[in-house]
N, C-alpha and C positions, 0 to 999 in steps of 0.2 A: 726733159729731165733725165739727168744717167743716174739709176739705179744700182748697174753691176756690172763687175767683167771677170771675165773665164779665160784663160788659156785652158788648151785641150788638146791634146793626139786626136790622130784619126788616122791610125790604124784600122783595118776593116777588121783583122784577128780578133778584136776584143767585141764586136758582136756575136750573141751567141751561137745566132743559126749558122754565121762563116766560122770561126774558130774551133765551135765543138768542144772538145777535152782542151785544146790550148790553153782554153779562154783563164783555166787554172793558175798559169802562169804569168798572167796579168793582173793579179786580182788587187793589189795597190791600186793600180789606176781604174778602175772598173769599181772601187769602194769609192774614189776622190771622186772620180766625175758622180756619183750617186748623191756623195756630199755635198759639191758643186751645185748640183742639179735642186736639190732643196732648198739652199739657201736663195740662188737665185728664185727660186717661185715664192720666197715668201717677201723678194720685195715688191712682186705686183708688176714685172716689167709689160707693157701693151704692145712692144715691138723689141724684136731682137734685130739686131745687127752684128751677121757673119762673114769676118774673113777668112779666108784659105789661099794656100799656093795651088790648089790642086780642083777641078771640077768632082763632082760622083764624091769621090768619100774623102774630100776636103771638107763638103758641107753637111752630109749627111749622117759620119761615124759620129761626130758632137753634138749631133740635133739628134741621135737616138736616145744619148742618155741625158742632157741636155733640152731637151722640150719635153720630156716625159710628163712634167708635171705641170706643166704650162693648158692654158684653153687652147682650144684648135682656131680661135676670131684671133689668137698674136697674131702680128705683123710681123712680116720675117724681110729682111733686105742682105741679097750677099754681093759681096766685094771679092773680087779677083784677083789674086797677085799678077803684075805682068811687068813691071817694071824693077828692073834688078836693083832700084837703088835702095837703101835703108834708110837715109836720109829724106826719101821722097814721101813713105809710109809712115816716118816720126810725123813729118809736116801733114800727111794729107790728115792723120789720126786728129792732127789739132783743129784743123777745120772743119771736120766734123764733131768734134767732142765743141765745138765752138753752137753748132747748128740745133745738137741735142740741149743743150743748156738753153736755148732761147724756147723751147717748145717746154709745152707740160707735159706731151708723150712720155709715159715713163719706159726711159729704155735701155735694156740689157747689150752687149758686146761682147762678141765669141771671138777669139784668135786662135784659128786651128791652125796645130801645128805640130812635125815631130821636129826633135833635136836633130842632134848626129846621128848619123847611119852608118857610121863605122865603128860599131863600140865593140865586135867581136868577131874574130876571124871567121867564126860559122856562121856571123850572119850575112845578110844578103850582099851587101856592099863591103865585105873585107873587114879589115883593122888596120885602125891608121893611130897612132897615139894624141893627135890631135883632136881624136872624136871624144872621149872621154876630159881633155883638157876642157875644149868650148864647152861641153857640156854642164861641169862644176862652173863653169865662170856664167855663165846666162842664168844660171838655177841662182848662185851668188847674186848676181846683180837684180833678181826678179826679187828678192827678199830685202833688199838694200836701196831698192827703187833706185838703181843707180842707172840710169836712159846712156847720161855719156858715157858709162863704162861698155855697154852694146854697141853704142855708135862708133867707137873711136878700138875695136876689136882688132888685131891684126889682120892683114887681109888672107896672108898663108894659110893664119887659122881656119879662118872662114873656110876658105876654098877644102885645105886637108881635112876639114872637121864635117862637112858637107850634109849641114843643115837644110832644111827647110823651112820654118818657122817661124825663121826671129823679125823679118819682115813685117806680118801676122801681130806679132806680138808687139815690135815700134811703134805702127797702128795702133794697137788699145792703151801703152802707153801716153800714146798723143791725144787719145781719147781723154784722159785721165789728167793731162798734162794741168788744168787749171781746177783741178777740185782736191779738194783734201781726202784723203783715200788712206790703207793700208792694204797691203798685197801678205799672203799669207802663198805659202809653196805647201797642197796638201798631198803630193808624191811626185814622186819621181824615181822611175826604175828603165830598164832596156833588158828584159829577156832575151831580147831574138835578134839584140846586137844595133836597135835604135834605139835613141830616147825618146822616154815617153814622158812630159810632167805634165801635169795639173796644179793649178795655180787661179787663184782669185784674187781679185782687183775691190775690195769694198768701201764704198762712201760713206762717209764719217757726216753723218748731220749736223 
């Protein structure tokens, strides 16, 4: 049974023992994932399932704040990004959102992820104008549940915009693909020149 779904950063910055004073300048997503984090615990999920593109603080920055309120008996299962197509993560998303609906497991789904990395000349990867474009159009389309509007993105985009996430995120949409849901965007900000959103995925009984 699917319960919930989270998009989530995982940036290491926004924990507190790694960021320190930083952590200030992320405090939108460090409230959302806190909001996030609640609402998932009160619907009861017994198993989480986590994607990432990344090992280490792919799975770990979102299960900090993210399982905080969960028991320590959840089942937890992570999924790897490795295959570059977007199309493969829409599809695989559905065959498992196909696998969760036949079980009574009640279970939650994480899609970690950052946006673009080029949102600002001081940050780590540059400025590129395309980072800030993908970025409004994926935040757009996560509010509008628009899948084909992800899927069918430019591909210059992609590349000049150079995300990480949306992979991640095609995944819980395919999750999602055959139950009646509303996704709500509860931040999105890039201090330090990525994006970072948080975003919920929640089933309509």
């Amino acid at each position: 049974m699917l319960v919930f779904g989270v998009i989530s950063p995982h940036p290491p910055i926004i924990i507190p023992e790694i960021g320190g004073r930083e952590i200030e300048k992320v405090q939108k997503t460090i409230s959302a994932l806190e909001a996030a984090a609640e609402k998932m615990a009160d619907t009861k999920p017994e198993k989480l399932l986590i994607i990432a593109p990344h090992t280490e603080h792919g799975y770990e920055v979102p299960l900090y704040y993210l399982g905080k309120d969960l028991p320590r008996q959840t089942k937890l299962e992570k999924i790897l990004v490795t295959n570059p197509s977007y199309q493969h993560y829409f599809d695989l998303g559905k065959q498992y959102g196909a696998e969760i609906a036949r079980t009574k497991q009640r279970t939650a789904v994480i899609a970690s992820g950052d946006l673009s990395h080029v949102l600002k000349a001081e940050g780590p990867y540059g400025y590129d104008p395309a980072g800030p474009q993908l970025d409004k159009l994926i935040v757009q389309a996560i509010k509008e549940k628009d899948v084909e509007g992800l899927l069918t993105i430019d591909q210059e985009l992609l590349m000049n915009g150079a995300e990480c996430g949306l992979r991640s995120i095609l995944f819980l949409f395919g999750v999602f693909a055959e139950s009646n849901y509303t996704t709500e965007v509860l931040s999105y900000e890039g201090p330090f020149g990525v994006g970072y959103m948080v975003a919920t995925f929640n089933v309509i009984p």
